[in-house]
N, C-alpha and C positions, 0 to 999 in steps of 0.2 A: 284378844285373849278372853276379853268378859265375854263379847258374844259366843263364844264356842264354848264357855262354862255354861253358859244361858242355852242354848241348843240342846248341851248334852244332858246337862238335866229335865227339861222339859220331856225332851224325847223320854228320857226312861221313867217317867211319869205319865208318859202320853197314854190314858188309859181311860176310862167312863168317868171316873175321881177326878180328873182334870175337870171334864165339863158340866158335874151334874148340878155342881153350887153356883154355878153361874147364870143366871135371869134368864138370856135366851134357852136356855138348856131346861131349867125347871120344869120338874113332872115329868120329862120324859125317859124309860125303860133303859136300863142298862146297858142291856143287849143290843137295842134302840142305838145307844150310843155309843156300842163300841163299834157298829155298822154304817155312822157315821164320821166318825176317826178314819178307817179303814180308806173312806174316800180322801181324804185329809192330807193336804203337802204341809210340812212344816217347814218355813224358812226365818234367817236373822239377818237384819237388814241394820246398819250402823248408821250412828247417827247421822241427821243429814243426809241419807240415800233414801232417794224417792220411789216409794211401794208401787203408787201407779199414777197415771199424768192425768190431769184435766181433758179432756176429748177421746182418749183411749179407751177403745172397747171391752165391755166391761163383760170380761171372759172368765172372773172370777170374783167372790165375794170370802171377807175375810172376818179373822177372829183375833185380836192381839191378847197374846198369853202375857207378854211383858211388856211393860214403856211404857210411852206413852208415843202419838200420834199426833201431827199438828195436818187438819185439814185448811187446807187454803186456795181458796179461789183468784183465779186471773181475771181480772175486769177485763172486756174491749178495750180498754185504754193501757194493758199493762199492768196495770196497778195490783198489787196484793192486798185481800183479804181474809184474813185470818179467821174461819169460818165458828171451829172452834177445836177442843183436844181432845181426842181420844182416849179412854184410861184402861188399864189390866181388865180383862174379861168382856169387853164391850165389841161388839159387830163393827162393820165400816165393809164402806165401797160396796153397797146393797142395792147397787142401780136399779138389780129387775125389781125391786121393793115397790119403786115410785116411779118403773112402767119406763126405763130409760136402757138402750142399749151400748148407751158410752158413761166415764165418771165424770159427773159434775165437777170434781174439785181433784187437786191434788190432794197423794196421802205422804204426807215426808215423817220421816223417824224423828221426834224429837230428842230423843234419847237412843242408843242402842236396842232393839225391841226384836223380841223372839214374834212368830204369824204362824196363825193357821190358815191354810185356805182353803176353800172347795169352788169348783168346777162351775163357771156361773149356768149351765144346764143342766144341774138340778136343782135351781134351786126352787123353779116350782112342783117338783115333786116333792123336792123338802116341807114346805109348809102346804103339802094340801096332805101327806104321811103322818105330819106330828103338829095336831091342831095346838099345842103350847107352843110348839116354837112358833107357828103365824103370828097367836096373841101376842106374844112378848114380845117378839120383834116390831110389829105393827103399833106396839105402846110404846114401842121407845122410841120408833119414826113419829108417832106424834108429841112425843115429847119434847123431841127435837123441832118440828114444825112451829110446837108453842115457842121454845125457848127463840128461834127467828126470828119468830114475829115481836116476842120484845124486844130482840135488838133492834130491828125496825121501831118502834116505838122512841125506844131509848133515843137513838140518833135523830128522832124528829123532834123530839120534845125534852131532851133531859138538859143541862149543860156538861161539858166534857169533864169536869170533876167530878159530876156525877157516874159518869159513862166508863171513866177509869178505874173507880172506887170498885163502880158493880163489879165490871171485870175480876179487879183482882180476891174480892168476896168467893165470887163462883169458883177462880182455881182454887183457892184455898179450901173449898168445902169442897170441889173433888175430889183433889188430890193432896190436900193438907198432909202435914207429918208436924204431929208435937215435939217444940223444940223447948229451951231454957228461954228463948227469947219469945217466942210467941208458936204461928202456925207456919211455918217453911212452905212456898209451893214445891213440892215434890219436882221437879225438874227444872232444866237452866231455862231459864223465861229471860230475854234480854228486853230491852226499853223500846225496838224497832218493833220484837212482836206485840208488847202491849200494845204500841199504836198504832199495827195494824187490826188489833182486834176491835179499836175502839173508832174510829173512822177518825183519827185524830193526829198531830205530827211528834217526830220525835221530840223536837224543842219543848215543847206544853206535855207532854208524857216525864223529861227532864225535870221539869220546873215542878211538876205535883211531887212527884218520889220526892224530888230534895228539899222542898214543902213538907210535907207528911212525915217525912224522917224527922225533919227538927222540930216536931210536934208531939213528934214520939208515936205516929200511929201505925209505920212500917221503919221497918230496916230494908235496904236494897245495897245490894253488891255486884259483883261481876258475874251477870244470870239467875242472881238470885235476886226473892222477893220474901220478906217476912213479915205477916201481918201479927202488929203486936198491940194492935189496940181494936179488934176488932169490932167493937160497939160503935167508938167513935168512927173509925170507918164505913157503917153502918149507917149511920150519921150526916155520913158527906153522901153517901150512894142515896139515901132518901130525901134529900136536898134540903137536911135539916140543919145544916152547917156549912159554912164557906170556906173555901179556900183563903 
């Protein structure tokens, strides 16, 4: 029922206002934009159903109006990693961006989430049409390039309380919502995806939350995570304090 609330609204807002305040979209012409939509499938995909798979030809490129996304990668061994999340207004599954004709990762719904799609054949008439939307997208591919390469980093050099900490810093400053208790991560985050975000096991993802909680520097419940001490968790992610 929420997703078909979430469709119907979107849809009757589906118009240049939907996309003009949004980063990739900035600067470009209304009209621009509403000839853009025009090309545009809108779908809602429930939580847990999987947008498009890891190896799958990457026949379209998207835009999430609502949710959140959890991109994750399959290692050769099987294994999952949690690449990172998606949020309201953000691109995903931009293969032809970085020169690939399949998707590197899965994209699974973390939440219920309303998409936009387009056609992955134009998308380089898209950005060679509307020289902002190349910039913006191109800055936010390398944004994400850098944000890797600290993960990389982090996992060769940090200790895994640190590697947790950062984690749960960065959801809360995407997708934070001010609560009485501190910063809420906006969606159900369970203990399995932290430690797959963090190259680390569930047992030591266990053991820091129920650490941290009798410290007072999170709350954690069933999906949920609240950062309520966020300095001091600051603290433990710059390796200025121990576990």
């Amino acid at each position: 029922m929420r997703l078909r609330k979430l469709e119907v609204f979107f849809l009757k807002i589906l118009d240049a206002t939907l996309l003009s305040n949004l980063p990739p979209f900035e600067g470009i012409e209304n009209q621009d934009l509403e000839d853009l939509l025009s090309l545009a499938t809108s779908a809602r995909h429930a939580k847990g159903q999987h947008i498009f798979d890891q190896g799958d030809d990457a026949n379209a490129f998207f835009l999430l109006l609502d949710g959140h996304v959890r991109v994750v990668k399959i290692t050769p061994h099987g294994e999952q990693i949690i690449a990172r999340y998606i949020s309201s207004g953000e691109l995903f599954g931009i293969a032809q961006a970085i020169g690939r004709d399949t998707y590197p990762a899965n994209a699974v719904a973390a939440v219920d989430c309303v998409v936009l799609s387009w056609p992955g054949t134009i998308w380089q008439q898209t950005v060679q049409r509307y020289p902002t939307f190349a910039t913006n997208t191109y800055a936010m591919i390398g944004s994400r390039l850098q944000d890797a390469q600290d993960r990389i980093v982090e996992m060769a050099t940090e200790r895994v309380e640190q590697r947790v900490a950062s984690a749960l810093l960065k959801l809360a400053n995407q997708t934070g919502r001010k609560t009485a208790e501190g910063i809420l991560i906006d969606f159900p985050i369970s203990r399995q995806d932290i430690s797959e975000m963090t190259g680390t096991t569930l047992h030591t993802v266990s053991r820091l939350l129920s650490s941290w909680e009798q410290q007072g520097l999170v709350k954690s419940g069933r999906q949920k995570v609240t950062v309520t001490e966020g300095h001091r968790l600051l603290m433990v992610a710059s390796g200025q304090n121990r576990d």
